[in-house]
Every structure is written in C-alpha cells, then in structure tokens.
C-alpha positions in Angstrom: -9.8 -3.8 -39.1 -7.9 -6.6 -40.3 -6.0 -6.1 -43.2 -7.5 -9.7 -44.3 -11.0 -8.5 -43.9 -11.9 -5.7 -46.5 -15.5 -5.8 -48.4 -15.3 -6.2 -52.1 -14.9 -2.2 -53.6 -17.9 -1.3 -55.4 -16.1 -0.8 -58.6 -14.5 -3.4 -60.5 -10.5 -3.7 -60.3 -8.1 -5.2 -62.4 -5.1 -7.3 -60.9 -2.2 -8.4 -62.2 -0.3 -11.5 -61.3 3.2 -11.5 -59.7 4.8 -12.9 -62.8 3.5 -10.8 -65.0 4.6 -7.9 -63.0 8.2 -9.5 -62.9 8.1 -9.5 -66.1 7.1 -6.0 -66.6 10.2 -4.5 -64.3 12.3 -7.2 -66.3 11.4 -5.7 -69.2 12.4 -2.3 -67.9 8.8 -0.8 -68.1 8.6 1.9 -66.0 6.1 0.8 -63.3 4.7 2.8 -60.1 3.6 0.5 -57.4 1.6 1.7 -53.8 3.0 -0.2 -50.8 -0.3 -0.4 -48.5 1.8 -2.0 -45.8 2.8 -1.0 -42.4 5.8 0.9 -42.8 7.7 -1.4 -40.7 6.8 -4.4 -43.5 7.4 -1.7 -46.2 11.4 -0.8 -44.9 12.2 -4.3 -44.4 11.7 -5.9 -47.4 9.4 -4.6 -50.8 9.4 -4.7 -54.9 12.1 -2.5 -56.0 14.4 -1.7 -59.4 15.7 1.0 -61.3 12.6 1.5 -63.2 10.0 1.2 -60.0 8.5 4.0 -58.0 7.7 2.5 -54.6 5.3 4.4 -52.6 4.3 3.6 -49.5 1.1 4.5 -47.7 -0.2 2.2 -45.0 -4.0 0.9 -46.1 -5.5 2.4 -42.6 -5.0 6.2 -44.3 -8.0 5.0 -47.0 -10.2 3.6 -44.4 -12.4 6.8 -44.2 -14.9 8.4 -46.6 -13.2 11.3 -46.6 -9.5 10.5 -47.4 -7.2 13.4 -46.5 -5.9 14.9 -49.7 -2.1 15.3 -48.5 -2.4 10.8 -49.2 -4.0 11.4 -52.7 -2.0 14.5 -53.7 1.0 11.5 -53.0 -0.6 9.0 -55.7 0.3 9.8 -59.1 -2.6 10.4 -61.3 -1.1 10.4 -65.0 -0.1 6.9 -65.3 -0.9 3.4 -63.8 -0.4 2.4 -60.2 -0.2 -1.2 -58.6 -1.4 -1.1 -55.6 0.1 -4.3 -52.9 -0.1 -5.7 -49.3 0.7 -8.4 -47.9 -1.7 -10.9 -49.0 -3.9 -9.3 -51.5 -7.3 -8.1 -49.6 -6.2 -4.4 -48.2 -4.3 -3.6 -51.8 -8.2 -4.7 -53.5 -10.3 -2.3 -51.3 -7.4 0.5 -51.4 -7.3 0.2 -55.4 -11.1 0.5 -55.5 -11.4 3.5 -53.4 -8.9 5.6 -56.3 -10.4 3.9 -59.5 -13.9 5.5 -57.5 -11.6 8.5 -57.2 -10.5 8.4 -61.3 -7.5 6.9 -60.8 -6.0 4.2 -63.0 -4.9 1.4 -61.1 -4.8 -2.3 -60.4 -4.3 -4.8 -57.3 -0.9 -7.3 -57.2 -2.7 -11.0 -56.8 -1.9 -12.3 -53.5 -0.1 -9.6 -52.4 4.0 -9.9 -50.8 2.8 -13.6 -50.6 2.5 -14.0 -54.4 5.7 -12.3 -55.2 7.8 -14.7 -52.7 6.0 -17.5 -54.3 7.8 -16.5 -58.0 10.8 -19.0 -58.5 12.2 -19.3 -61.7 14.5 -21.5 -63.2 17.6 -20.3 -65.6 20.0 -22.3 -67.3 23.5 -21.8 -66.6 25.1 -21.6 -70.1 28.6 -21.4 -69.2 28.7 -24.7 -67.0 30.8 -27.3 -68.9 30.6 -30.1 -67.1 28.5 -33.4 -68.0 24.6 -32.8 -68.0 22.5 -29.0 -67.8 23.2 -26.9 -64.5 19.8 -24.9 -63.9 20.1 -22.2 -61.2 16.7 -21.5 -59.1 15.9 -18.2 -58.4 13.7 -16.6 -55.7 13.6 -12.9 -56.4 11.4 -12.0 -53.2 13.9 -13.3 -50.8 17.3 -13.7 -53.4 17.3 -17.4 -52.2 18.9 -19.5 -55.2 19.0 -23.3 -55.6 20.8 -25.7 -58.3 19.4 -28.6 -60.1 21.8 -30.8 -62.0 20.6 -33.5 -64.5 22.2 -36.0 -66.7 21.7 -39.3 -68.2 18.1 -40.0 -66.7 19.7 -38.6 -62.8 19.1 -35.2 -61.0 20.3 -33.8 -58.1 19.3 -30.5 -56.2 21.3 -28.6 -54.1 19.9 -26.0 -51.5 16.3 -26.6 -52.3 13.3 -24.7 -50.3 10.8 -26.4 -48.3 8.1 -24.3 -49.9 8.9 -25.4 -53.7 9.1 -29.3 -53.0 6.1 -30.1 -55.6 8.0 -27.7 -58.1 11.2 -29.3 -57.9 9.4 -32.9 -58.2 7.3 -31.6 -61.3 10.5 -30.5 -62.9 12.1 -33.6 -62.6 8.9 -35.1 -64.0 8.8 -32.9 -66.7 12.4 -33.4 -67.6 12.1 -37.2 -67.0 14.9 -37.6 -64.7 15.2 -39.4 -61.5 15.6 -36.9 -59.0 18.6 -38.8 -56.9 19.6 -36.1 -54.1 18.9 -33.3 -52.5 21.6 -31.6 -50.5 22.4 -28.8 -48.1 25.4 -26.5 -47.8 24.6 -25.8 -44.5 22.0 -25.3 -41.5 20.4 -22.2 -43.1 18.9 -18.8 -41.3 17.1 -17.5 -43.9 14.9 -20.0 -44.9 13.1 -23.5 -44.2 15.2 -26.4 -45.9 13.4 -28.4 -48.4 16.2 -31.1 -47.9 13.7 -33.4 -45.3 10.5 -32.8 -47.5 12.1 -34.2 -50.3 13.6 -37.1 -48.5 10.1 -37.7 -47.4 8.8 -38.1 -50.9 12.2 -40.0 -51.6 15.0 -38.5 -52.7 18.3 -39.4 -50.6 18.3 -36.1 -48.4 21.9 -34.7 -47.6 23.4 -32.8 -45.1 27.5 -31.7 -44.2 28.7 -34.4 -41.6 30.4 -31.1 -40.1 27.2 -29.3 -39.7 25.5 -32.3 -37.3 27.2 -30.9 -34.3 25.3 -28.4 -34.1 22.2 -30.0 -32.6 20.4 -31.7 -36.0 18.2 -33.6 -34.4 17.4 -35.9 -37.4 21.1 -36.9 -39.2 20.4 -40.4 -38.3 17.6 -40.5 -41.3 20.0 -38.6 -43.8 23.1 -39.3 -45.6 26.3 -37.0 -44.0 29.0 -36.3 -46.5 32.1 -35.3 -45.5 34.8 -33.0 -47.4 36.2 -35.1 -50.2 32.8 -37.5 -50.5 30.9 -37.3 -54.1 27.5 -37.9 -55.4 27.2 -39.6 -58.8 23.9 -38.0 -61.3 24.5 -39.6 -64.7 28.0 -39.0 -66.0 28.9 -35.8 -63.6 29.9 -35.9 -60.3 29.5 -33.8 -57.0 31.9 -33.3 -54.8 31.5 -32.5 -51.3 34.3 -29.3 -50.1 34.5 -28.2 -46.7 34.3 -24.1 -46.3 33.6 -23.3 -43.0 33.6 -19.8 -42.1 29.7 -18.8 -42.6 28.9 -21.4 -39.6 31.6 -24.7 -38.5 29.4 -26.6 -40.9 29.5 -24.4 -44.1 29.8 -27.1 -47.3 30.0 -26.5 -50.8 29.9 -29.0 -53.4 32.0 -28.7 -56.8 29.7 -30.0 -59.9 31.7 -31.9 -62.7 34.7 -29.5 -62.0 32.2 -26.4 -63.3 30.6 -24.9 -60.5 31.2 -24.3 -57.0 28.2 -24.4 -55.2 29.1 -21.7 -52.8 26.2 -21.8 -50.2 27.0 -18.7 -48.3 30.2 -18.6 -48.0 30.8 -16.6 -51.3 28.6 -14.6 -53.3 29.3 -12.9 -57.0 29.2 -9.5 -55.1 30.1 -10.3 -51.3 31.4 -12.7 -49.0 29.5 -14.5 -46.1 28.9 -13.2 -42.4 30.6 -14.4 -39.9 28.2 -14.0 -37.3 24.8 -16.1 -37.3 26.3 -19.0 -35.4 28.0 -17.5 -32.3 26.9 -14.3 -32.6 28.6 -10.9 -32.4 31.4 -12.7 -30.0 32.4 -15.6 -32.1 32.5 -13.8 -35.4 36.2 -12.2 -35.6 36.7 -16.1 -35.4 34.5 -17.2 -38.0 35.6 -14.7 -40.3 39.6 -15.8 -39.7 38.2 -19.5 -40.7 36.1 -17.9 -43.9 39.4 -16.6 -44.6 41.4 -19.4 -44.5 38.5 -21.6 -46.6 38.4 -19.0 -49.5 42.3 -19.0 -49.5 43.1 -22.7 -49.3 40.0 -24.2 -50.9 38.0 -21.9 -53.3 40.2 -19.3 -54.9 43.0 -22.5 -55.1 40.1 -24.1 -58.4 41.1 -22.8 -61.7 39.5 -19.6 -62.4 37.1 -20.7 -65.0 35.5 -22.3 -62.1 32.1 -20.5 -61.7 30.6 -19.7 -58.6 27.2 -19.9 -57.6 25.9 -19.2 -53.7 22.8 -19.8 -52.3 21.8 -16.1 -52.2 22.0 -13.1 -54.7 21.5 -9.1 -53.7 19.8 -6.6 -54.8 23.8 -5.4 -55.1 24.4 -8.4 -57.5 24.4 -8.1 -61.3 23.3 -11.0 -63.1 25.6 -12.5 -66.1 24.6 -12.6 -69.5 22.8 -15.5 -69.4 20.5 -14.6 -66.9 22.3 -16.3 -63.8 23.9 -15.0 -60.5 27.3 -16.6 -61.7 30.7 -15.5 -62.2 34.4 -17.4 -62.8 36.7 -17.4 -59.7 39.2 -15.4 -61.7 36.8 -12.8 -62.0 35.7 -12.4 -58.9 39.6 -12.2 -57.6 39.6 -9.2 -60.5 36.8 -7.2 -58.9 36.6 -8.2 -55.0 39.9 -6.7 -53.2 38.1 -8.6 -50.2 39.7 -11.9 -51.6 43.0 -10.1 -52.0 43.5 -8.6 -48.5 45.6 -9.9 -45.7 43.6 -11.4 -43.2 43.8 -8.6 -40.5 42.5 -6.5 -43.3 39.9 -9.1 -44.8 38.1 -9.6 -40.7 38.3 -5.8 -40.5 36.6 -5.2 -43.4 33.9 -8.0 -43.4 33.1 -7.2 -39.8 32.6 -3.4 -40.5 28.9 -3.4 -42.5 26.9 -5.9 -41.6 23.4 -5.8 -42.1 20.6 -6.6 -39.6 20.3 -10.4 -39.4 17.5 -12.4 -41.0 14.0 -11.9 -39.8 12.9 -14.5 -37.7 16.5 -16.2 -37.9 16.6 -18.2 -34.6 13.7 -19.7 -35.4 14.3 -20.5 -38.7 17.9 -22.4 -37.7 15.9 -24.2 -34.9 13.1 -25.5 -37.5 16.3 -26.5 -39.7 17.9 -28.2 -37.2 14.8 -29.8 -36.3 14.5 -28.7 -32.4 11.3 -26.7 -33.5 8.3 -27.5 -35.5 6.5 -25.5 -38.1 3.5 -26.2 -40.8 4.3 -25.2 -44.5 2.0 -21.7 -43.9 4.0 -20.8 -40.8 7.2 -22.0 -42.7 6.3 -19.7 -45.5 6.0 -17.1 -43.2 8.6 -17.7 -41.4 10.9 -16.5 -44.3 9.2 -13.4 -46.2 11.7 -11.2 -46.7 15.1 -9.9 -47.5 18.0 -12.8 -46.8 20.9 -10.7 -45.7 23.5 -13.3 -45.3 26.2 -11.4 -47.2 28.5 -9.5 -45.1 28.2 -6.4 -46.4 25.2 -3.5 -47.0 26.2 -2.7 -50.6 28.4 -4.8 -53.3 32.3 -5.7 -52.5 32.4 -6.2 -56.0 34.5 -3.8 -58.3 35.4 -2.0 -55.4 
C-alpha cells in the first residue's frame, strides 16, 4: 500500500499543525512524537530537541488487525503522542488505529512536508547598520536567508525557490521595493530562489567567480565581483570573495554589520571543502578556505557578526533568536580559526558528514543544466543540509 493511500480511520483524530508543534518544542514542552516512516527517511533527517522523544515505527507494522504487541508495548500510553510521515496520510490511519486502541494521540498536518515548509523570520537586534536585518529560518533543513530593508528598498540574500511568494508578501507587507536578490554561491542543498525572483522582477545576482562553473543562465543576471556593492536605501552591500566552500563562494558584508557568510563560516563550524571536486580536490579547497577566513573574514573588526546560510542542530542561537555571533567571538571559541593551516586541513578534513541528499542534482538544477518543477524542487531538498565540515559543533572546543 501506498503510504499516500490510507482510508479515513473510523474514529475521529485530532492534528496539529507544524507551527504549532514548533512552538510547542520552542516552548520546551515535553512532546513524544511517532516517526511512521521508513527507517531509512527516519535516520536521515526527523523532528528532534532536548525535550522530544522520537520513536520510530514504520506505518506497515499497523497495517494488520491484529498489531503485534512488541509495536504497542513501544508507544507510550500515559501522555500524548504525535504521530508523522511524510506527507500526512499514513501518520492519520496510524493515529486512528491507537486512539481505537485507547491511546491519546494526534496526526502532524502534512506530514515531513509541513514541517520543511515552516520558515520564519527573526530580526537581528544586534545589526547596526542602516535599515532592519531580518534572518530567515528553515528549521526542517537549517537553511537561513537575509532580508535587508531601508528607506522604501529591500534586498534578499540566499533566498529559496520554494518561499518566492513569501519573500514577495513580506516585502509587500513591509512596503518596500524588493531591489535584489543575491546568491553566495551555486548551492547543494537546496533549489535557489535567485531566478524565480528575477522572474517576478527583482534584479537576480549571482558571484561573477561562481559562472565558471557551467551556469548556464549568467547572461540574464547581474555578476558581482569581489569589491562590487548593491545600494538598498541608505546601507550598502558589498560583494567579498571567500572561496574555499566551492571556487565561487561569495559573501556580502551589509552596512559594515554583517557578513553574510554563505557557507563558508558557520557560528559553530566552518565549510566543507569537498562538494565541488570531490574527495580529490578538497585538501585544496580547504587550503583556499583557509586562506579566505585568514585574509578576508577574521581581518573585519570583531563586532562584525556573522551570519551563514546554514545553522546545525550543533548551533546555539543568540539571545535574540538568531544564528549570529561577532567575529571576535567566534575566534574566542573555534580553535579551527586559530590553527596553522596544516592543522586547520587536517582537522576539517577528518569528520565530514555524508553529503546532501540528492546533491548532484540539486547543483545541476542551480546551475541550470537540469530542470525541475516546484513539487520535485521541494523534494529535491527535504532534509538535513550538512554543508558544515564537521558531525558535531567546532565551537567552544
């Protein structure tokens, strides 16, 4: 049976949306969730925290009449219990074989699906630059994304494909002209929402340095080069060239503030070296990360906040809500931006973990050699984004 294709249960079930969920483990509620997925979906990406219990039986062990009681004895019966798949249908039917059963429990909406589709925008409170700094977040996936306004002008940098209408209705609800949108490089884990956005557009941006690598489309956006910078009201971006991540890795400094990272730094890791040219070319790449964090990000003051396109579930957000942190802080906690560079490849080369799902296609679809509609794009990029170079945090190591 598909897992899309389950009858209605016979008893009536309570869900529960993703956001109010989030909100829930925000909260730090203690919440108890069954994982009806295949275990394979289940270890490579699911809901966890400090206060979740994740259990995971696959929905085919509830498909009988007579459900073996090893599975039930498994299922907590003194409190509530979420039950999730991928998309909503399997979690429905399990849940309404237990409440039949006595149990009290509920369905996630929309499954795995729903909880990649929360995105959330938080202010950054300590940027001081000209204009508000918000920083996106994607908790299913870690992705994050920047919108800068001022004076009547916005600008977005690293926006998804999959949140286009968001980021428009934001700008509309703010009532600000949304001017750019702009990459820091050809990204693995994810479908750019740089092109969709021209479409509808706003001026789409992508690193001159990055165009060698096949983008089959530069000719219909603006390139910007180290040293170039986009004007939004009174602040200004500039474009810094960081290569180390891939050749084209770009981040852009905002009013002097923020360094929009990308992946070359995270507040808990640095980038790998190893999605571009593989296992063979990454003692390389990591040298040239090196040499960009020496001589062009840890060179900015160290009030200068960071901010990369990704966050862990290593990462610990700052007091305001954001995966931020000052330069001088980081160089405090991560001996990684301390070492020598024999030491600094060594280490970052030592604990990768498994590249992106479905990361080939994903960099073909951004570099426009491959085709995808917005369902398959969403697809496409379910799940962890494991661009950092390391398993667990560098930081305060």
């Amino acid at each position: 049976m598909n897992a899309d294709d389950f009858p209605t249960p016979d008893v009536d079930v309570d869900s529960v949306d993703p956001e109010t969920l989030k909100d829930r483990i925000d909260a730090g509620e203690d919440v108890t969730l069954l994982d009806a997925r295949m275990q394979s979906d289940y270890d490579e990406w699911r809901i966890d925290g400090d206060n979740v219990m994740s259990i995971n039986i696959p929905y085919f062990e509830f498909l009988e009449d007579d459900i073996d009681e090893g599975v039930l004895e498994r299922i907590p019966d003194d409190r509530e219990v979420t039950v999730l798949c991928a998309k909503g249908g399997a979690s429905e039917y399990v849940a309404g074989t237990l409440a039949e059963r006595g149990y009290d429990v509920n369905h996630l909406e929309d499954g795995m699906n729903g909880w990649a589709s929360i995105y959330e925008a938080v202010e950054v409170e300590r940027y001081d630059g000209a204009g508000t700094l918000l920083q996106y977040q994607r908790p299913s996936s870690g992705c994050l994304g920047y919108l800068l306004y001022d004076d009547g002008e916005a600008a977005l940098i690293d926006p998804l494909r999959a949140f286009t209408d968001r980021y428009l209705d934001d700008a509309a609800d703010l009532g600000v002209d949304l001017q750019y949108a702009l990459d820091t490089h050809i990204h693995a884990d994810h479908i750019s929402g740089v092109r969709a956005l021209d479409d509808e557009g706003v001026e789409g941006v992508i690193p001159e340095a990055a165009v060698d690598r096949g983008v089959t489309y530069a000719d219909e956006l603006t390139t910007a080069e180290d040293g170039d910078t986009f004007a939004v009201g009174d602040a200004t971006i500039e474009t810094v060239s960081t290569p180390g991540h891939t050749t084209g890795m770009t981040s852009y400094l905002v009013d002097g503030s923020l360094l929009a990272t990308g992946d070359g730094l995270f507040i808990e890791s640095v980038a790998r070296p190893d999605l571009e040219e593989g296992d063979e070319g990454a003692p390389d790449a990591a040298r040239m990360l090196y040499e960009s964090l020496q001589e062009r990000v840890l060179t900015l003051p160290e009030d200068t906040l960071v901010g990369g396109a990704h966050f862990s579930d290593a990462a610990e957000p700052a007091e305001d809500g954001t995966f931020t942190a000052p330069i001088g802080e980081l160089v405090e906690e991560m001996d990684a931006l301390t070492m020598d560079e024999d030491d600094f490849v060594e280490l970052i080369l030592s604990d990768m973990p498994p590249r992106p799902a479905n990361y080939e296609e994903i960099i073909a679809t951004n570099l426009g050699q491959s085709v995808v509609d917005d369902e398959e794009a969403f697809t496409l990029e379910l799940g962890p984004n494991n661009c950092a170079a390391s398993q667990d945090s560098l930081a305060g190591d």
